[in-house]
mmJSON file of the N, C-alpha and C atoms, coordinates in Angstrom:
{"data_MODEL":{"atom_site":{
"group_PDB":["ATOM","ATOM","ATOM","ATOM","ATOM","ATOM","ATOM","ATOM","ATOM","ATOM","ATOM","ATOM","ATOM","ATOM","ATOM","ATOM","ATOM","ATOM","ATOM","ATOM","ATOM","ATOM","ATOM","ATOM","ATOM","ATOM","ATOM","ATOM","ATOM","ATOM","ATOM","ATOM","ATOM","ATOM","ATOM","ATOM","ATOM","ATOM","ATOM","ATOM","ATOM","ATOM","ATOM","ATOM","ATOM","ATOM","ATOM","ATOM","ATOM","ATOM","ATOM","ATOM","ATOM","ATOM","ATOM","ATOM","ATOM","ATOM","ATOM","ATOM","ATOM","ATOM","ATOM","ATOM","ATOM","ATOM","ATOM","ATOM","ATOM","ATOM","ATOM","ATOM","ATOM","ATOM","ATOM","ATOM","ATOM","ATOM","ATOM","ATOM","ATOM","ATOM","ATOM","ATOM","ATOM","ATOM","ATOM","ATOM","ATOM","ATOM","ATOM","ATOM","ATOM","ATOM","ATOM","ATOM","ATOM","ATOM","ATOM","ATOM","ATOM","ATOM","ATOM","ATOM","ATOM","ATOM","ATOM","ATOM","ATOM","ATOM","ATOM","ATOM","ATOM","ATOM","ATOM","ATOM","ATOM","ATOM","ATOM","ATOM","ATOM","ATOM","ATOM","ATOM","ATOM","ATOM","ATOM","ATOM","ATOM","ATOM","ATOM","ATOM","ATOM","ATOM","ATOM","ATOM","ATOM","ATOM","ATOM","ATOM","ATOM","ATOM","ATOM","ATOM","ATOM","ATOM","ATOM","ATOM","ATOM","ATOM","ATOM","ATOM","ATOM","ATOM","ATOM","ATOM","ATOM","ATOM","ATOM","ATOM","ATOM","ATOM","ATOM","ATOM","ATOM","ATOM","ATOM","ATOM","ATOM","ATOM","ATOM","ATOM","ATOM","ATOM","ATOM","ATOM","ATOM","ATOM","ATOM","ATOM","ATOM","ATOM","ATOM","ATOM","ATOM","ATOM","ATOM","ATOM","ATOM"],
"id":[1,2,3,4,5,6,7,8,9,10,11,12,13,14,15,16,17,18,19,20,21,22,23,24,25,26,27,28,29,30,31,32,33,34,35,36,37,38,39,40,41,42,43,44,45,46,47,48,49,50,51,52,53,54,55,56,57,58,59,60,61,62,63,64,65,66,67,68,69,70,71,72,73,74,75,76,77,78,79,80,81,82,83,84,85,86,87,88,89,90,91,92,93,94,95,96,97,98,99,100,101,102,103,104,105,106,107,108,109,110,111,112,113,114,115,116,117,118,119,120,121,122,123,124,125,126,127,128,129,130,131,132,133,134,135,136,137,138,139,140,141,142,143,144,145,146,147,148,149,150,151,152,153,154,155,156,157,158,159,160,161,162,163,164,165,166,167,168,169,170,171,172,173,174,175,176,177,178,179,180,181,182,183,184,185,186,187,188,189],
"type_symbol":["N","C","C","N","C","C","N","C","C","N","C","C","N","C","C","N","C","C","N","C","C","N","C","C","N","C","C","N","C","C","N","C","C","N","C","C","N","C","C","N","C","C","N","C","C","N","C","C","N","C","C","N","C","C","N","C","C","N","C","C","N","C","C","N","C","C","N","C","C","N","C","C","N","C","C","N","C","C","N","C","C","N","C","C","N","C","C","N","C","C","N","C","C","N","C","C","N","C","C","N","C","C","N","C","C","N","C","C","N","C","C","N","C","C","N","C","C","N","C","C","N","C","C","N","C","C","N","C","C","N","C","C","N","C","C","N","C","C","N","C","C","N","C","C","N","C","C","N","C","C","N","C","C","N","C","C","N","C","C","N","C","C","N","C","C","N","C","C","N","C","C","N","C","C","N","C","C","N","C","C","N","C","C","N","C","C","N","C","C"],
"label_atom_id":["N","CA","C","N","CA","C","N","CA","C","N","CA","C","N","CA","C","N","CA","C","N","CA","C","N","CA","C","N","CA","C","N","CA","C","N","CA","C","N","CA","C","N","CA","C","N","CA","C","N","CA","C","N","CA","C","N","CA","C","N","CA","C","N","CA","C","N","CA","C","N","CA","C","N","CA","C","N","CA","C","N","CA","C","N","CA","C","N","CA","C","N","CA","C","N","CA","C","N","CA","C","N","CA","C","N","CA","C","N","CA","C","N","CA","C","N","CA","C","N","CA","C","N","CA","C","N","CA","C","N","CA","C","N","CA","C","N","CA","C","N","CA","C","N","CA","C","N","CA","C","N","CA","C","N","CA","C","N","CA","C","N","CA","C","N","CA","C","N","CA","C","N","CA","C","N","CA","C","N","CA","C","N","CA","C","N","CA","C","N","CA","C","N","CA","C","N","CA","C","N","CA","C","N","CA","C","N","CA","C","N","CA","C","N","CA","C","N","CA","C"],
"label_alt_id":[null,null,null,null,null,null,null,null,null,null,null,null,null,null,null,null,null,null,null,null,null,null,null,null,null,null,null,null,null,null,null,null,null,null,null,null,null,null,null,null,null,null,null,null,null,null,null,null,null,null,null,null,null,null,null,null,null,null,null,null,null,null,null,null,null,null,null,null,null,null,null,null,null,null,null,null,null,null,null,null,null,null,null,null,null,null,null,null,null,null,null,null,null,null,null,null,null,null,null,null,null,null,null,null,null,null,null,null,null,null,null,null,null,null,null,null,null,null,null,null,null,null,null,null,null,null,null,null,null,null,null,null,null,null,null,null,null,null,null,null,null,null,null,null,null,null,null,null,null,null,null,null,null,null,null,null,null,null,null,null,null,null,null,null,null,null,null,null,null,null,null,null,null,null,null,null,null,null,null,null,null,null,null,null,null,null,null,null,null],
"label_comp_id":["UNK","UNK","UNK","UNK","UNK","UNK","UNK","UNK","UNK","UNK","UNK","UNK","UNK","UNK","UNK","UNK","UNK","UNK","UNK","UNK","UNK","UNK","UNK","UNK","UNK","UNK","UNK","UNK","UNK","UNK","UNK","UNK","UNK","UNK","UNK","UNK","UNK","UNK","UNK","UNK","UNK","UNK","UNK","UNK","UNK","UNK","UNK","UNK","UNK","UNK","UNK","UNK","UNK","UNK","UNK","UNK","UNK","UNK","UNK","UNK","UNK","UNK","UNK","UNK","UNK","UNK","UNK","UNK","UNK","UNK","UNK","UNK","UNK","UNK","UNK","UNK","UNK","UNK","UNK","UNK","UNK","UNK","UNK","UNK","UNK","UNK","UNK","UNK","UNK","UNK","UNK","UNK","UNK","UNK","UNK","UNK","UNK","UNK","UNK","UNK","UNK","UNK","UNK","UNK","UNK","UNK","UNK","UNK","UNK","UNK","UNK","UNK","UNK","UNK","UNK","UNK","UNK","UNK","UNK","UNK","UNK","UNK","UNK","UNK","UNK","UNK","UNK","UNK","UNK","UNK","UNK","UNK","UNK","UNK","UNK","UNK","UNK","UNK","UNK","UNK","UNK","UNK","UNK","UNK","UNK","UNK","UNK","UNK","UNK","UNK","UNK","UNK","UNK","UNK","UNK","UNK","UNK","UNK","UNK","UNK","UNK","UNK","UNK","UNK","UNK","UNK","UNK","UNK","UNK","UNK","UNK","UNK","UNK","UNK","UNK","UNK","UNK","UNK","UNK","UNK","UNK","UNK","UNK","UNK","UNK","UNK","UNK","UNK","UNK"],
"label_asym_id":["A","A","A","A","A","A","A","A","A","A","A","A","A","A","A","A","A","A","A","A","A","A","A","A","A","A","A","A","A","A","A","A","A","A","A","A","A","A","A","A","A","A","A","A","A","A","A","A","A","A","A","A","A","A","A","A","A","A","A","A","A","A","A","A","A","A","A","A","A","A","A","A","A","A","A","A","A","A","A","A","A","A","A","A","A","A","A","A","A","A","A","A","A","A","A","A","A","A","A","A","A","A","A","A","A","A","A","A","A","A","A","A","A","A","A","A","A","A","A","A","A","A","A","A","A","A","A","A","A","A","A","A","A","A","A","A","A","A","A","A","A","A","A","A","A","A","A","A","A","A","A","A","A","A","A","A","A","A","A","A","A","A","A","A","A","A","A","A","A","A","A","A","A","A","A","A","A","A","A","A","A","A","A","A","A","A","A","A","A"],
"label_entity_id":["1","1","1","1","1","1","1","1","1","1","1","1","1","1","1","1","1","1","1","1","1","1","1","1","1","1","1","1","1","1","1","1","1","1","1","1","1","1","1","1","1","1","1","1","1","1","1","1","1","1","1","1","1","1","1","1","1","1","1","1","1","1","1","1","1","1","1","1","1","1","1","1","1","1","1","1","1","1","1","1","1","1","1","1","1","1","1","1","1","1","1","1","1","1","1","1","1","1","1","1","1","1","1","1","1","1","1","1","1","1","1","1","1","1","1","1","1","1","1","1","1","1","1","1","1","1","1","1","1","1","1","1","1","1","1","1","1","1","1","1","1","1","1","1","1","1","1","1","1","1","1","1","1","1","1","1","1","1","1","1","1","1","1","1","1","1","1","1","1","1","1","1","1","1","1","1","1","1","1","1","1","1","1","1","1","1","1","1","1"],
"label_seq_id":[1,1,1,2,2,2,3,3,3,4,4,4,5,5,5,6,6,6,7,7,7,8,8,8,9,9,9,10,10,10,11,11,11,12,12,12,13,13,13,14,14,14,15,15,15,16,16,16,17,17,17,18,18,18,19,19,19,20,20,20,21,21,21,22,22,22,23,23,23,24,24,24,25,25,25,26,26,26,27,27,27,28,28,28,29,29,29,30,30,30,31,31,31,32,32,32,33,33,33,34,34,34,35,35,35,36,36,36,37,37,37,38,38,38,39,39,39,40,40,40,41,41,41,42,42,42,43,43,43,44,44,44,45,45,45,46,46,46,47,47,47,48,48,48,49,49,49,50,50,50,51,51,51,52,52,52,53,53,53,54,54,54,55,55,55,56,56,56,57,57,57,58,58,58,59,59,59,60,60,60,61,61,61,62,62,62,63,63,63],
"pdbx_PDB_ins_code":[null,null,null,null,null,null,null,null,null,null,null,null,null,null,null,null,null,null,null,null,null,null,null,null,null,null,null,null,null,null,null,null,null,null,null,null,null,null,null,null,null,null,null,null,null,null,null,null,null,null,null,null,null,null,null,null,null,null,null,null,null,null,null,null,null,null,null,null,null,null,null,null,null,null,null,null,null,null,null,null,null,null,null,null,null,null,null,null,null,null,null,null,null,null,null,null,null,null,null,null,null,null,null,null,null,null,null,null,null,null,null,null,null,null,null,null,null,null,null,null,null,null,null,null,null,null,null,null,null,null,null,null,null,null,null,null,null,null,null,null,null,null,null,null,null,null,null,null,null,null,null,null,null,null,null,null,null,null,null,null,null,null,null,null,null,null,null,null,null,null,null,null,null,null,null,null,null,null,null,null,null,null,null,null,null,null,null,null,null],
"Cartn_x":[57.52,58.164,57.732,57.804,56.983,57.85,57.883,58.842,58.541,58.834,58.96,59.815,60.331,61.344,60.136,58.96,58.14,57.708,57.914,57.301,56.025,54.996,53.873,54.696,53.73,54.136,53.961,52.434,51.489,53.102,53.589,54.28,55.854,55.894,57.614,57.267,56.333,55.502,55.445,54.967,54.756,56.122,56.954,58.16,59.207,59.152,59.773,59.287,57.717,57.476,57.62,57.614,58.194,59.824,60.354,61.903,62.273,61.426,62.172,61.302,60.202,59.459,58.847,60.313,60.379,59.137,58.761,58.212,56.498,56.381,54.836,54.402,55.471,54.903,54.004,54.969,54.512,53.314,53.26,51.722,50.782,51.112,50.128,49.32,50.624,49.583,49.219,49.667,49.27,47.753,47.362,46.155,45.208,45.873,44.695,44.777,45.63,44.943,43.655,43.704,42.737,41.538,41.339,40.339,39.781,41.022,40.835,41.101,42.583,42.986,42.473,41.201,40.504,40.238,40.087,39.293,38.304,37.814,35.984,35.849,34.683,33.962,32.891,32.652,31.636,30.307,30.698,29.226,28.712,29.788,28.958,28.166,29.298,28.529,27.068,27.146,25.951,24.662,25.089,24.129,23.738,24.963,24.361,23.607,23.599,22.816,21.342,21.156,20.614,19.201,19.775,19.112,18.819,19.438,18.907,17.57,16.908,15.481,15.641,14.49,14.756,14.266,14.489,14.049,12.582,12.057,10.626,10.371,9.626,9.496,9.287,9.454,9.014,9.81,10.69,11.473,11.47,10.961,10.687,9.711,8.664,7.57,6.953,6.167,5.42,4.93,4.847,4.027,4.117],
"Cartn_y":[75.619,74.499,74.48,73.23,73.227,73.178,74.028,73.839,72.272,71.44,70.568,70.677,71.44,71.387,72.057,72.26,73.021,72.016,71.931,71.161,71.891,71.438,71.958,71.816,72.374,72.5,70.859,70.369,69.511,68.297,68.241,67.305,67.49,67.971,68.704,68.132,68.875,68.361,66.289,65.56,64.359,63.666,64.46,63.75,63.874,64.943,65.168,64.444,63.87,63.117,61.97,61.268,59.932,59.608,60.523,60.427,60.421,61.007,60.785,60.271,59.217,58.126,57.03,56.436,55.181,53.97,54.141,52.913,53.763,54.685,55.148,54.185,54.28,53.327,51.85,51.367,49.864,49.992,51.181,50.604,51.627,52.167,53.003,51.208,50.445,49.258,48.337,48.122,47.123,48.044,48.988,49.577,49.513,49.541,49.767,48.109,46.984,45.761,45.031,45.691,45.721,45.966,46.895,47.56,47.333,47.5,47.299,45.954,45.784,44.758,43.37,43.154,41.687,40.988,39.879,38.891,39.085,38.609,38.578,37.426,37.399,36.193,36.343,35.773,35.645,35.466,34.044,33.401,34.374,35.225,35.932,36.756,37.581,38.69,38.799,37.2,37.385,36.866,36.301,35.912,37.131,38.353,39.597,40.54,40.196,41.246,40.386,39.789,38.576,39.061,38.917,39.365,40.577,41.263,42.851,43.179,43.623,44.085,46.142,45.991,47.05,48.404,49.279,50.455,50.859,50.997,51.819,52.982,53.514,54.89,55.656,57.041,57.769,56.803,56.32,55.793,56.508,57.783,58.824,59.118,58.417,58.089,57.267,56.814,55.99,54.868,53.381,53.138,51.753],
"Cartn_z":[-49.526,-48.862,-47.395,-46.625,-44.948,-44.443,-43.424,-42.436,-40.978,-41.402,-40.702,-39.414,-39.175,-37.463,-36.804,-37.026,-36.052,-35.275,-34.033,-32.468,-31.453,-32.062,-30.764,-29.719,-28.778,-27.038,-26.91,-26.949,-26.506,-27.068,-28.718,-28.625,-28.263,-27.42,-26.646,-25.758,-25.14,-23.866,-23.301,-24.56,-24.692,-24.56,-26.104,-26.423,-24.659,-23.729,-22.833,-21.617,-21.345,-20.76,-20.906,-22.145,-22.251,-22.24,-22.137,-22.111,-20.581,-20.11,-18.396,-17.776,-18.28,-17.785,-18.571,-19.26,-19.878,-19.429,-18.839,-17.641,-18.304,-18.374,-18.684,-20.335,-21.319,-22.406,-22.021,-20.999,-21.327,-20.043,-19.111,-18.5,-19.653,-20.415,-21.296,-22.144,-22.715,-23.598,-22.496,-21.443,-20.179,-19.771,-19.908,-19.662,-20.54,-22.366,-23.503,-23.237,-23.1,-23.014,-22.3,-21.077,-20.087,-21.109,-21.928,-22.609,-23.733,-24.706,-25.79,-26.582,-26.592,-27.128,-26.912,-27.452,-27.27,-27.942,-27.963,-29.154,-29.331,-30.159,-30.239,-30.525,-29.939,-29.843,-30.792,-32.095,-32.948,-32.719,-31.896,-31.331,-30.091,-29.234,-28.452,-28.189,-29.394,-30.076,-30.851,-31.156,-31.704,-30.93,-29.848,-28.752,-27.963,-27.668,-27.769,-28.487,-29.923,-30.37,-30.435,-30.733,-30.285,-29.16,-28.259,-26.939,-26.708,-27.229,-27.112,-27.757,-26.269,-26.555,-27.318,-28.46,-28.83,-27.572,-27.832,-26.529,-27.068,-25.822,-26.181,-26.078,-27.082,-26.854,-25.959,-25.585,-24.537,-23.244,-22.893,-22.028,-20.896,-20.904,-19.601,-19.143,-19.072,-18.538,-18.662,-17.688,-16.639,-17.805,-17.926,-19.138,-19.296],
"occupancy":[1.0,1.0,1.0,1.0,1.0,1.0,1.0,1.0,1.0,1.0,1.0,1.0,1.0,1.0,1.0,1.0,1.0,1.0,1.0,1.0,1.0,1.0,1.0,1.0,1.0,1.0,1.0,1.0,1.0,1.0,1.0,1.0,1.0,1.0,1.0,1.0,1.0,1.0,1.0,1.0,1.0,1.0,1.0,1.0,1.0,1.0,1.0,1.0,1.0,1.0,1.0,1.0,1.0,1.0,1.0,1.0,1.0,1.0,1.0,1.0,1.0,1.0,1.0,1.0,1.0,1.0,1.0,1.0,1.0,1.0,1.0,1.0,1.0,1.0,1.0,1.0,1.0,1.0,1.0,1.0,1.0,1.0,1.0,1.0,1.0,1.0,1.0,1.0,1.0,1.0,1.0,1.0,1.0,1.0,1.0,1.0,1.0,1.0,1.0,1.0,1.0,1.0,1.0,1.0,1.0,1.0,1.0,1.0,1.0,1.0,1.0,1.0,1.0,1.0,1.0,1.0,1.0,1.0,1.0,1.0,1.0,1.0,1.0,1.0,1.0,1.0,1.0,1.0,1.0,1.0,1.0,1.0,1.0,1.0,1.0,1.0,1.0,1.0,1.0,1.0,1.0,1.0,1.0,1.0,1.0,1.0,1.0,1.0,1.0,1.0,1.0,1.0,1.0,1.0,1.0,1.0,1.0,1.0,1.0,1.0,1.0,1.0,1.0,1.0,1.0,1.0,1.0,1.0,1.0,1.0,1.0,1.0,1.0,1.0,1.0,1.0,1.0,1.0,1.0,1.0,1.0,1.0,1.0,1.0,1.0,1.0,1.0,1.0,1.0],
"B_iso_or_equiv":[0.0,0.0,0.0,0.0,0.0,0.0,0.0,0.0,0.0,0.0,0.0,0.0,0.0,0.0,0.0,0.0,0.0,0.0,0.0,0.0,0.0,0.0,0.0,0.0,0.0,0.0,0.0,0.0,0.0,0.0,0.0,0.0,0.0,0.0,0.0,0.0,0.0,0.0,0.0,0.0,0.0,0.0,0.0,0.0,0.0,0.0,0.0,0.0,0.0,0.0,0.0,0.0,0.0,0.0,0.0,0.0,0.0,0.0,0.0,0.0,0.0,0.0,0.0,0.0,0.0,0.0,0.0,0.0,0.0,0.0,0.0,0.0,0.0,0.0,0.0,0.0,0.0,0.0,0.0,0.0,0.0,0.0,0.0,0.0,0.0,0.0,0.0,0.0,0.0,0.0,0.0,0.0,0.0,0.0,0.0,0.0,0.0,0.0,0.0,0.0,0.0,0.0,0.0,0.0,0.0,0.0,0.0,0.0,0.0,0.0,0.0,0.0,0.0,0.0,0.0,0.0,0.0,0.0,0.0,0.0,0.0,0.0,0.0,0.0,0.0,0.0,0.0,0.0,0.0,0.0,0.0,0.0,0.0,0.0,0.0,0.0,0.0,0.0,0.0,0.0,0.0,0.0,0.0,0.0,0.0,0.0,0.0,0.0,0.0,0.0,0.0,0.0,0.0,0.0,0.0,0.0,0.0,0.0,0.0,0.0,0.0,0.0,0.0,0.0,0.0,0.0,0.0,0.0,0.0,0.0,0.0,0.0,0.0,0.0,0.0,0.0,0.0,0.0,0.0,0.0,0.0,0.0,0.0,0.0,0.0,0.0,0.0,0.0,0.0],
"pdbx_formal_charge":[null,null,null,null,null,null,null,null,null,null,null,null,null,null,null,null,null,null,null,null,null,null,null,null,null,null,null,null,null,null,null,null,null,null,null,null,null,null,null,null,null,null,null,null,null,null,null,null,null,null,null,null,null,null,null,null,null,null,null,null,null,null,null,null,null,null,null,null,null,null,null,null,null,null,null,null,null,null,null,null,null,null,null,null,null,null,null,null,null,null,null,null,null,null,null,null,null,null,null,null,null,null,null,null,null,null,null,null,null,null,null,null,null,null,null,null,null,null,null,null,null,null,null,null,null,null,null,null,null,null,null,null,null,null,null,null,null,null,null,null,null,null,null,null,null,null,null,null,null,null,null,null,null,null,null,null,null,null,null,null,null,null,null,null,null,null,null,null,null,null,null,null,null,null,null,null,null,null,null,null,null,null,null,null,null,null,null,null,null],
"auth_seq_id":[1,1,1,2,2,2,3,3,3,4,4,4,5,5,5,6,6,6,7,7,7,8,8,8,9,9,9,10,10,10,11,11,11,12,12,12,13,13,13,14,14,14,15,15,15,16,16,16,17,17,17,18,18,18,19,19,19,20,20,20,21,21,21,22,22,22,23,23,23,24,24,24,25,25,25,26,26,26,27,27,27,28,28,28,29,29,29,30,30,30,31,31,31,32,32,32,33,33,33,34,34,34,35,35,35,36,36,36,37,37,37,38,38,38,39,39,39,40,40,40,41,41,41,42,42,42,43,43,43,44,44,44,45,45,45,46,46,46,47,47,47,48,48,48,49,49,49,50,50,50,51,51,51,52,52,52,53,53,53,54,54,54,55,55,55,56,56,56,57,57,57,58,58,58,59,59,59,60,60,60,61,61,61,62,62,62,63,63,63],
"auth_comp_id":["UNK","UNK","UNK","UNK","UNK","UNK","UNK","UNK","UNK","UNK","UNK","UNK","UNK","UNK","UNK","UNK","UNK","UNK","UNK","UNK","UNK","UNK","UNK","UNK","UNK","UNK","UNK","UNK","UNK","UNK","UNK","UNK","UNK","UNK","UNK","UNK","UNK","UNK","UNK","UNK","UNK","UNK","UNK","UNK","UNK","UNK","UNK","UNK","UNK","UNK","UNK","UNK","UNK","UNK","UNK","UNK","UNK","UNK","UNK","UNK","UNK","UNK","UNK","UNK","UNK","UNK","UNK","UNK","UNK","UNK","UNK","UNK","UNK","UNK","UNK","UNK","UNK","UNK","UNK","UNK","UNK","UNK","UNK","UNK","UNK","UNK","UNK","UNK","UNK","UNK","UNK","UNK","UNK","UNK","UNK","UNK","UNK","UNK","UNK","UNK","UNK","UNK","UNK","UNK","UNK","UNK","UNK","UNK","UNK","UNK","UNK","UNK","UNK","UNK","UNK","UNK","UNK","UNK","UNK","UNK","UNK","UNK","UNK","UNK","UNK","UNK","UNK","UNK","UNK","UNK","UNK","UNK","UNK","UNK","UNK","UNK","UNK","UNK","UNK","UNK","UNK","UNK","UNK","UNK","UNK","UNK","UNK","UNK","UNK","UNK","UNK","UNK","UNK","UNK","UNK","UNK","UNK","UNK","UNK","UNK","UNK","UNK","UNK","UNK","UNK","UNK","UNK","UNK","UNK","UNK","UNK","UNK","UNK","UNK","UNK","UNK","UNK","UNK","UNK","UNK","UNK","UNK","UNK","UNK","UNK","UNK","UNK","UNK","UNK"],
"auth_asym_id":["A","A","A","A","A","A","A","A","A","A","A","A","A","A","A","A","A","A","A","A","A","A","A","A","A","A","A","A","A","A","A","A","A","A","A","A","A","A","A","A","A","A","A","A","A","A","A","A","A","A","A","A","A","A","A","A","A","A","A","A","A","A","A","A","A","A","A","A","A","A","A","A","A","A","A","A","A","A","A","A","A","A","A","A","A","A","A","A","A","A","A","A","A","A","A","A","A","A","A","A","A","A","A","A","A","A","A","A","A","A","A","A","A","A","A","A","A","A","A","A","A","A","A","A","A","A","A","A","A","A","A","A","A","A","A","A","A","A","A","A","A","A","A","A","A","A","A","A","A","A","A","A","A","A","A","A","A","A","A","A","A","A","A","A","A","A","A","A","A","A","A","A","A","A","A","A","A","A","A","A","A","A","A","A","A","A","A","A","A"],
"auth_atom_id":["N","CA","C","N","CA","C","N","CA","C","N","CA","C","N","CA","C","N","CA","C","N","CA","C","N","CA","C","N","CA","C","N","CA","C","N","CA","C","N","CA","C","N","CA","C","N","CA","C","N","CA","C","N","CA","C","N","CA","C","N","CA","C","N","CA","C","N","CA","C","N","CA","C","N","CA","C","N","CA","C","N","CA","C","N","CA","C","N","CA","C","N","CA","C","N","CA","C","N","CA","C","N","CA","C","N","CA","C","N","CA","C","N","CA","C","N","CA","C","N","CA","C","N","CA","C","N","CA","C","N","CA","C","N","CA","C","N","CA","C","N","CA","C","N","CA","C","N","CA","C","N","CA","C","N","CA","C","N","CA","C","N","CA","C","N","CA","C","N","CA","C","N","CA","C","N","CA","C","N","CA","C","N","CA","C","N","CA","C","N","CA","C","N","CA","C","N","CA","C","N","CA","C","N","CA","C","N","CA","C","N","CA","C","N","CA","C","N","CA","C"],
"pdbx_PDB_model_num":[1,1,1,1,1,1,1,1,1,1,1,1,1,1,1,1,1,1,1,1,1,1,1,1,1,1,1,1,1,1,1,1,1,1,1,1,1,1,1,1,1,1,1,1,1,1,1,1,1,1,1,1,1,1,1,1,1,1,1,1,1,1,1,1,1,1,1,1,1,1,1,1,1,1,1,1,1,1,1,1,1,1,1,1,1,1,1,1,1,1,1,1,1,1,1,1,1,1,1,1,1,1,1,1,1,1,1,1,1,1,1,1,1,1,1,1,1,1,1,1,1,1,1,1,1,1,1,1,1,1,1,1,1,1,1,1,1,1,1,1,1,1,1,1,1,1,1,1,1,1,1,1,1,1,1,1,1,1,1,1,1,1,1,1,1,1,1,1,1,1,1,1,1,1,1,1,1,1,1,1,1,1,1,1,1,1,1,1,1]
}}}
């Protein structure tokens, strides 16, 4: 049988920082929005891959 009441440090640690700084959740998703959370753009994406020149070999010298 697992003993489930076992608490890492790392999540004591977490669970005890978000409890006495309520206010860290909502700039934690106000930050992944900045980042992550985006639309995509179909047509842009594909106007980016699009345009991408492939790389040339040996890229570290002179040529």
């Amino acid at each position: 049988m697992m003993d489930y009441s076992y608490e890492s440090e790392h999540t004591k640690f977490m669970r005890e920082l978000l409890e006495k700084n309520p206010q860290l959740e909502s700039k934690r998703l106000e930050a992944r929005n900045i980042w992550w959370d985006k639309k995509l753009d179909k047509e842009e994406q594909k106007r980016f891959n699009e345009s991408d020149e492939p790389m040339k070999p040996y890229v570290y010298f002179g040529g």
